[in-house]
N, C-alpha and C positions, 0 to 999 in steps of 0.2 A: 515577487522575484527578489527585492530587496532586501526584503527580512529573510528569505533562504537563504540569500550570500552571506545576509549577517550572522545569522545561525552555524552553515557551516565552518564562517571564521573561527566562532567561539569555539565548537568542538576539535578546529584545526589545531589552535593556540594549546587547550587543554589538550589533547595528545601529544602534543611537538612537545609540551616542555616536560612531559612529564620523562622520567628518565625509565628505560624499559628495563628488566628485570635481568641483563646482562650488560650492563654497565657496572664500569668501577672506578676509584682513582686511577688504577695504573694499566687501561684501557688501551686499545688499539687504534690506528686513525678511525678508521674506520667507524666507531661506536663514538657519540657524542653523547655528554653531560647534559641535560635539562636544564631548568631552573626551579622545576617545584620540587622533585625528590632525587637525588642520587645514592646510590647502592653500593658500598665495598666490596669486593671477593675476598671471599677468606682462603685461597691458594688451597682450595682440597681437592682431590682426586674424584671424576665420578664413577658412579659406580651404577649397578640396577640388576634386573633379575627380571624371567620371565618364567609368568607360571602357567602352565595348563588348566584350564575352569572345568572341561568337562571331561568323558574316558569317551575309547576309543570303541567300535562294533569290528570285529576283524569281518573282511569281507563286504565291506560298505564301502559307499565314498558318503561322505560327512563331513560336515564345516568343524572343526575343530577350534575351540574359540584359547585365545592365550589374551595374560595385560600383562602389557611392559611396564614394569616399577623404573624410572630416570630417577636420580638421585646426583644433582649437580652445585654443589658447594657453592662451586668457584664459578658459576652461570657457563659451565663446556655445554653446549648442546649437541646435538647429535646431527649427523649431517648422510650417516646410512645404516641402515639395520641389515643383514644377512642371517638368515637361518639354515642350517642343513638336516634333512630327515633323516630317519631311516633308510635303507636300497631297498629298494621295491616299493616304497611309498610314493604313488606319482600324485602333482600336484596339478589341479586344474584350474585353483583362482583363489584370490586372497582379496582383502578388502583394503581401502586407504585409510589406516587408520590417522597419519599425521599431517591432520589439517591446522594451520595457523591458526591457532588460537587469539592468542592476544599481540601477536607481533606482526611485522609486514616482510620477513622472510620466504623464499618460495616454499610451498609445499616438498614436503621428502615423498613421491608418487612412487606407487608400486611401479616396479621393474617390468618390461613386458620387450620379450617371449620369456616366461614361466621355462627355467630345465629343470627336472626335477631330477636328484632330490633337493634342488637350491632354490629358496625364494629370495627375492630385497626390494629393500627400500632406499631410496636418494640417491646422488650423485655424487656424494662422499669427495667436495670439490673446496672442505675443509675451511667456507664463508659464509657465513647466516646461515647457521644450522639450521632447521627446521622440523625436527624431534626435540620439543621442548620439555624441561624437569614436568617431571608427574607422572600417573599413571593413563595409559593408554591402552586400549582394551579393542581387539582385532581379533578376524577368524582368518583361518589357511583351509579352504576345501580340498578335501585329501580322498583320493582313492587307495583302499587298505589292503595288503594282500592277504588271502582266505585263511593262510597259516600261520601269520603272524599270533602270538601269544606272552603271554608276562609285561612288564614295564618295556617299553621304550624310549630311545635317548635322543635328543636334540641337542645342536650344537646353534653357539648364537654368536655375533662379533658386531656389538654397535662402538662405531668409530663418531669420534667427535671432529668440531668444525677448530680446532683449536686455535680456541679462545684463551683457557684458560692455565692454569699450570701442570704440567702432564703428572699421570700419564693420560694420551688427549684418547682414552679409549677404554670400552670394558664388553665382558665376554663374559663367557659358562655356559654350562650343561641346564637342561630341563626332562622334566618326566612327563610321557604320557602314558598312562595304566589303564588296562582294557574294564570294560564296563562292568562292574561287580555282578553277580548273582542274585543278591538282595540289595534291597536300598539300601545308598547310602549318603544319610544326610547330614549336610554340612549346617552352620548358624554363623551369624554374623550381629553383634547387638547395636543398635544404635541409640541416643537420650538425646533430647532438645535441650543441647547442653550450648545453651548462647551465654552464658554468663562463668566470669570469670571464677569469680562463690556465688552462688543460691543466698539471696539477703533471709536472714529468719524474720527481720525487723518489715521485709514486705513479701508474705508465704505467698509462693507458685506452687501447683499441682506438676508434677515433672512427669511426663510421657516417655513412655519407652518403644520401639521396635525391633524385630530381630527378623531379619532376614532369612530363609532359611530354603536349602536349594539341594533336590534330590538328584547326586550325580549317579546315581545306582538304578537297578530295577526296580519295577511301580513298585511305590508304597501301599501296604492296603492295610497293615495292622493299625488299630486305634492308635494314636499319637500325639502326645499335647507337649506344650511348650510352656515355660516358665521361665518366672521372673523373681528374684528375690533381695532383701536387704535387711540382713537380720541383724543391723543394728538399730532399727527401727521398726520391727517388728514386721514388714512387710512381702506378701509374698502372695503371687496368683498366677493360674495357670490356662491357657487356652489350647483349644483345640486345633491338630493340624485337619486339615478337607483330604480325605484319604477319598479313591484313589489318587496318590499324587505319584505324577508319568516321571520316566526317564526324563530331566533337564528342566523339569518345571520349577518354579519359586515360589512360595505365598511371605506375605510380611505380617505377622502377630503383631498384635498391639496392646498396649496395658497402660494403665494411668494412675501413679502413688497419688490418690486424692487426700491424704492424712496433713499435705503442706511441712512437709520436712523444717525440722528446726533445730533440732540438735547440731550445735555447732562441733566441726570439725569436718575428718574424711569418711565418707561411705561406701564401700563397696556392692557395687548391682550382680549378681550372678544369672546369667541365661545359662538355660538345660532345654534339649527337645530330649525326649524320653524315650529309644525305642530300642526293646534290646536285642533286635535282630541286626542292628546298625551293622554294615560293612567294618564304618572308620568310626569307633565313637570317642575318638580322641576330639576331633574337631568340632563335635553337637555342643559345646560351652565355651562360653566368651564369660568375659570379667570386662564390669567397667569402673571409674571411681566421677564420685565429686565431692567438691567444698560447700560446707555450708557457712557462711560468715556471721556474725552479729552485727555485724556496720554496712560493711562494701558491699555495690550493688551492679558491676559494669558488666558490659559484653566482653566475652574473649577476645578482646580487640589490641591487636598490637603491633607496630611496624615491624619488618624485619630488621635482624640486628643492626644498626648501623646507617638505615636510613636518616638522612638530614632533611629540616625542614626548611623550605623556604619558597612561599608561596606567592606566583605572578609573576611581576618583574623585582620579588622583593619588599612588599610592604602591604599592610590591610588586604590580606589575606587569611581565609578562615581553615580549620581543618577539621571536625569533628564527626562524632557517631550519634546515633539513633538512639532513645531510652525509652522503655516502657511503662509507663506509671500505673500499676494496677490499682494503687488506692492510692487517696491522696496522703503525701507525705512529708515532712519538712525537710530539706535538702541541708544539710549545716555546712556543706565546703564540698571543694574539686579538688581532683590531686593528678598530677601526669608524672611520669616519668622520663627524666631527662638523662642516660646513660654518658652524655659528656654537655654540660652546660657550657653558654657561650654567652658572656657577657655583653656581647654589640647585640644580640636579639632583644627586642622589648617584646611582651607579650602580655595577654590578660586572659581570662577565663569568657567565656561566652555562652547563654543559654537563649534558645529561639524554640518556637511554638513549629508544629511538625504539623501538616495535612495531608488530605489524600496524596499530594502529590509532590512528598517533601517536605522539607523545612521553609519557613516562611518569613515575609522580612517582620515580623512583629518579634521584636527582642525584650525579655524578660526579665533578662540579669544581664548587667557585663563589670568582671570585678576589676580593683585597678591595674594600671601599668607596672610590669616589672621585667626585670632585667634575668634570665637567667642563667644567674653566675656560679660558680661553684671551679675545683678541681678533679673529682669525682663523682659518679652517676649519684642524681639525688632527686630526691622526691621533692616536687614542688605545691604545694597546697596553698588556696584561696578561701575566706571564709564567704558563704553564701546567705544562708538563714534565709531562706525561702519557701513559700509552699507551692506543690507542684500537684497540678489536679488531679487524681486517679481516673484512669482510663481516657489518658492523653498519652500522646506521646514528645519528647523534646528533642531537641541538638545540644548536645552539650561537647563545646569542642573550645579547643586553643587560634586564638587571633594574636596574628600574627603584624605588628603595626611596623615592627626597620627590621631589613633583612640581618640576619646573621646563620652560621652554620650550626646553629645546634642540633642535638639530632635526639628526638625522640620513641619512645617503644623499647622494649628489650628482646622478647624472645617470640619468635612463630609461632605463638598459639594456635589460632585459627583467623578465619576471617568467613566473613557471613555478606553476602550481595545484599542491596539496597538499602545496606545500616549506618553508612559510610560517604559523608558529601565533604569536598570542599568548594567553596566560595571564592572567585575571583573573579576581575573584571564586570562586575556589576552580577552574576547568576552562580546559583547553585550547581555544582556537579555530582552527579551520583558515582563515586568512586569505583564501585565494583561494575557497575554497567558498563562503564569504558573498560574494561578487562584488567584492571590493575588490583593484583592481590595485598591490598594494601591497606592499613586502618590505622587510627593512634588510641594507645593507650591511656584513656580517660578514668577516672574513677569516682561516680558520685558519692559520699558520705552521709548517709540520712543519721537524724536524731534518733537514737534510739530511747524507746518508752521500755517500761517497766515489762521485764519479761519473765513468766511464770516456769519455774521447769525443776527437776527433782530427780534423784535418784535412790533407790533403794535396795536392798539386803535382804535374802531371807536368812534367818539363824541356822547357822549348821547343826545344832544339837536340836532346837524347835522348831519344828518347817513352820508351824501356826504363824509364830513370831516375825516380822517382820522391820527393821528398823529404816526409817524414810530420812532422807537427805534434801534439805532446802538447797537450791542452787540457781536459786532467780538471782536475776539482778535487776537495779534501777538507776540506771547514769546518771538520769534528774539528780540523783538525793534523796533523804528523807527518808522517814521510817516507814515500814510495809504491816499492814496488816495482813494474816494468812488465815486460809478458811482448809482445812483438810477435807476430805468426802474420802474415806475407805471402799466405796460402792457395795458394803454390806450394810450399811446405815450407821455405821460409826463414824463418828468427826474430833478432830483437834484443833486446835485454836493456837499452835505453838510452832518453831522454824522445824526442828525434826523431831517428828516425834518416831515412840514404837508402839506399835501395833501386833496386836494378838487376835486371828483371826479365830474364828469358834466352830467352821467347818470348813472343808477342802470346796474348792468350788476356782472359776476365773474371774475374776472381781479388775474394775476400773478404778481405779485410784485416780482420785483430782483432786489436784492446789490449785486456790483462787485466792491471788494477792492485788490488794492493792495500796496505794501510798494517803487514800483520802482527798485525791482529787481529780484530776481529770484520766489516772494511769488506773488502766486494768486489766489482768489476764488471766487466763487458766491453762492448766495442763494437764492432760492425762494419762494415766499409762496404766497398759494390764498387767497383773499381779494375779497369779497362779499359786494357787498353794495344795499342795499333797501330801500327808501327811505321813505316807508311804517314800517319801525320798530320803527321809536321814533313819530309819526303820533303828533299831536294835539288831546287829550282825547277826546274820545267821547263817552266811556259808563260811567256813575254815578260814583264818586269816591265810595258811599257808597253801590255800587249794589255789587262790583264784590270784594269776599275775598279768598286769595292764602295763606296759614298756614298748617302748621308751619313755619316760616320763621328767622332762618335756619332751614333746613331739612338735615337726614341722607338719605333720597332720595323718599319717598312717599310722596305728597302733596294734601291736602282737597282745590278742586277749587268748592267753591260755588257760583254760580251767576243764576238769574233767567231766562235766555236764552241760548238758545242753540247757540252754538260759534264754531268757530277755531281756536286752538290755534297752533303756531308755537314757536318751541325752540331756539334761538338762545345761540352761545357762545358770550364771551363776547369784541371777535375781529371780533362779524359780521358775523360769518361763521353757516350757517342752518342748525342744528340737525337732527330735530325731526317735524313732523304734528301730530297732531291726534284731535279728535272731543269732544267735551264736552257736555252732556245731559243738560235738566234745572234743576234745583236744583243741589246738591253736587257730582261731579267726582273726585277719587282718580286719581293723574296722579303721573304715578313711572318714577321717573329721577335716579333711584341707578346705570342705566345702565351707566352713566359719573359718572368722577373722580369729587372727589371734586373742590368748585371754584363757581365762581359767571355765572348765566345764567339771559337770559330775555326773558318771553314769551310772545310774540304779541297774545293779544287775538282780536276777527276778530267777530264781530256779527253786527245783525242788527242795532243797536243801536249806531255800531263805532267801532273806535278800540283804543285799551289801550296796557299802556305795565308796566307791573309788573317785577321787579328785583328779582330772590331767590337767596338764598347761601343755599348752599350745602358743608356738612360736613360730617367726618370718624369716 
């Protein structure tokens, strides 16, 4: 019984101070400041939107599912939802969707007696709202009348508890559109995208899913879905499970096992493929990530403006979770401080992570400092440590005299169980207590010697090809390079050229090293056809490709029917597709920007046109 009192003291303490996600300086009595994080409002207006998930059956009653988007700057919460239907649409029961999540305000409980056509939520009594920011996702069971036809309109008015700076309210229209004919399926993509960049210096395989959900009649034609990233040459497809029913979902899944390294931005493109689709506006999602040469951290970052200051003020910890997939050497930490504050002392701190957390066995802690500054500035500690792979660590900020600094910059994300802070002698797991909340840490590993190259085919000699060294070695020192043409030809030199002696898809690899303990390789496929820079054979003035640049649709008019092929502009084959006589739009938005060349392929000959392509 003793140790339960003392337990639930600790998690008392840890909730009471912590400051809940509608507080701010210039707060009401009513709302009180913590001591471990306080929150500003930034005085904006809220705002939200509700949308319809699924269509309607006329002549049914049916659960009609909608999610509320809350969007609250300034932390206004919601204190009653109202909806109006249709006349003729009666309503027989609705669900709760606004259960207290992370706060201790009362529930906003559905309205009861039901008149329809009005449903609500709360007592709009304008004190602890309880519709808090995010999405919430509810159904209204609805009986339809037999004649109802085309789109219908809803009306909505969620009033807030005002907190915040007005207007303390927000409203609009919604559609509900009766159930298609044929399917029609929507996609959603998602990436195991925990990391702020993807380190190249420690390669992860990146997983992808997409969601994808038949709001229309059964599916039953063949249907498969796709993933692609043709900056990296990547791209595969799976099958949807046909019959798939009115309101059903399945989640694809695909995994780039190549360990992405190419530093910079990448775009993922999702496609389900069906061309009966209803709506096939909505079957593709875009997504992006970073690939870094150094940085290795989680998406981890306070909201704007939070301040740090942990316990009653002193020897207090705050850090995230790391994954060490191989062992690494750590050379420094880095945080961001958006307003530094001299009266804080603080230091870097690394501890050993177990099934059940971080542990008191400490590995690193760097020295004491002060963070001063007059604008936001990045603070870095050097480490020079090795960190085991296939461990995991805490790499967080300790916190030894309190002051107001306040660290993180922008809402990235934030990820449950990645996130503890330390006070009063225990560990707390930050996201289990419901606070959306993390700090912005960034590990810095030593980067080794990394292998990587780009290439050119000649425009006058497709054979020909000229290759670009673009390793690098932070150590220093001179690199030995080893070329592999993957036809059996080899160079020994930083870029050479190369002249291939048949058409064929050949693997080109550099393997550099500095002669001691650095080494790596790289590969990449090289296509060569010898049929892409051909000698002209249709009319210069028969065949025109415009706009040229293009944001990604192009007018091919030419008076025969052809085939054209896409190439990029290292050689590598896109794209086929056919062209009528007279004028075909041909849409290339599905690549990034960059220069392409399309082998057009008719009786007459073949030619090759250059476009560019622009954002």
């Amino acid at each position: 019984m003793i140790m339960k009192k003392i337990t639930l003291l600790i998690m008392f303490v840890f909730i009471a101070t912590f400051t809940f996600a509608q507080q701010s300086l210039n707060e009401p009595n009513h709302r009180k400041t913590g001591d471990i994080f306080s929150i500003k409002g930034n005085s904006k207006s809220m705002t939200g939107s509700i949308t319809a998930l699924n269509n309607y059956v006329a002549g049914s009653t049916m659960d009609l599912l909608f999610s509320l988007n809350l969007v609250t700057p300034d932390f206004e919460y919601g204190d009653s939802l109202w909806i109006q239907f249709p006349a003729g649409f009666t309503i027989n029961s609705a669900s709760d969707p606004f259960a207290t999540a992370t706060e201790t305000q009362p529930d906003e409980a559905l309205n009861l007696p039901i008149v329809s056509p009005n449903v609500s939520w709360g007592d709009n009594d304008n004190l602890y709202g309880g519709i808090e920011p995010g999405i919430h996702n509810f159904y209204v069971n609805v009986t339809i009348p037999a004649g109802v036809t085309g789109s219908q309109t809803i009306t909505w008015y969620l009033s807030g508890d005002e907190y915040g700076a007005a207007p303390n309210f927000t409203n609009g229209v919604g559609t509900i559109n009766p159930l298609p004919s044929v399917a029609n399926i929507m996609l959603a993509g998602t990436m195991d995208n925990k990391y702020y960049e993807y380190p190249s210096v420690l390669p992860r395989d990146i997983n992808f899913e997409a969601t994808i959900t038949n709001n229309g009649a059964s599916l039953t034609a063949p249907t498969k879905g796709s993933v692609s990233i043709p900056s990296v040459t990547f791209s595969d497809s799976v099958s949807v499970v046909v019959p798939m029913v009115t309101g059903a979902n399945q989640t694809l899944t695909w995994t780039n096992a190549s360990n992405v390294s190419s530093v910079g931005m990448h775009n993922v493109y999702f496609d389900v493929h069906n061309v009966n689709d209803f709506n096939p506006a909505d079957n593709k999602d875009t997504l992006t990530f970073m690939v870094s040469d150094s940085a290795y951290s989680y998406m981890d970052t306070l909201t704007d403006g939070a301040s740090f200051g942990i316990g009653d003020g002193a020897d207090g910890i705050l850090g995230s979770v790391f994954d060490i997939p191989i062992t690494s050497n750590i050379s420094s930490v880095s945080f961001y401080s958006p307003a530094p504050d001299p009266t804080a002392l603080v230091s870097f701190v690394i501890y050993e992570v177990g099934a059940g957390g971080p542990t008191s066995v400490k590995v690193f802690e760097s020295d004491t400092f002060s963070t001063t500054g007059t604008s936001p500035t990045m603070f870095n500690r050097p480490v020079n440590i090795s960190l085991n792979g296939g461990s995991k660590y805490l790499i967080g900020v300790r916190e030894q005299l309190t002051g107001s600094m306040r660290i993180g910059s922008n809402p990235n994300g934030y990820f449950p169980d990645s996130h503890y802070a330390f006070f009063q002698g225990a560990w707390l797991e930050v996201g289990g207590a419901g606070f959306p909340l993390s700090v912005s840490i960034i590990p810095n590993f030593s980067q080794s010697c990394q292998s990587n190259f780009t290439f050119v085919v000649d425009a006058v000699n497709p054979m020909k090809v000229a290759f670009t060294n673009t390793s690098s070695n932070p150590g220093g020192g001179s690199l030995v390079y080893s070329w592999d043409f993957g036809d059996g030809g080899v160079a020994n030199i930083d870029n050479p050229v190369y002249t291939y002696t048949s058409e064929g898809v050949f693997n080109a690899c550099l393997a550099i090293t500095d002669g001691g303990n650095c080494t790596s390789s790289n590969c990449r496929t090289v296509t060569i056809d010898d049929g892409i820079n051909s000698v002209q054979g249709i009319p210069a003035n028969a065949l025109k490709v415009y706009p040229n640049p293009s944001t990604g649709v192009v007018n091919f008019t030419y008076n025969k029917e052809a085939s054209v092929s896409v190439y990029g502009i290292d050689g590598s084959l896109l794209k086929v597709l056919s062209t009528r006589s007279g004028n075909t739009e041909i849409d290339l938005s599905e690549f990034p920007k960059g220069t392409y060349l399309l082998k057009v392929t008719s009786e007459e000959g073949v030619t090759i046109k250059r476009i560019s392509l622009v954002r």
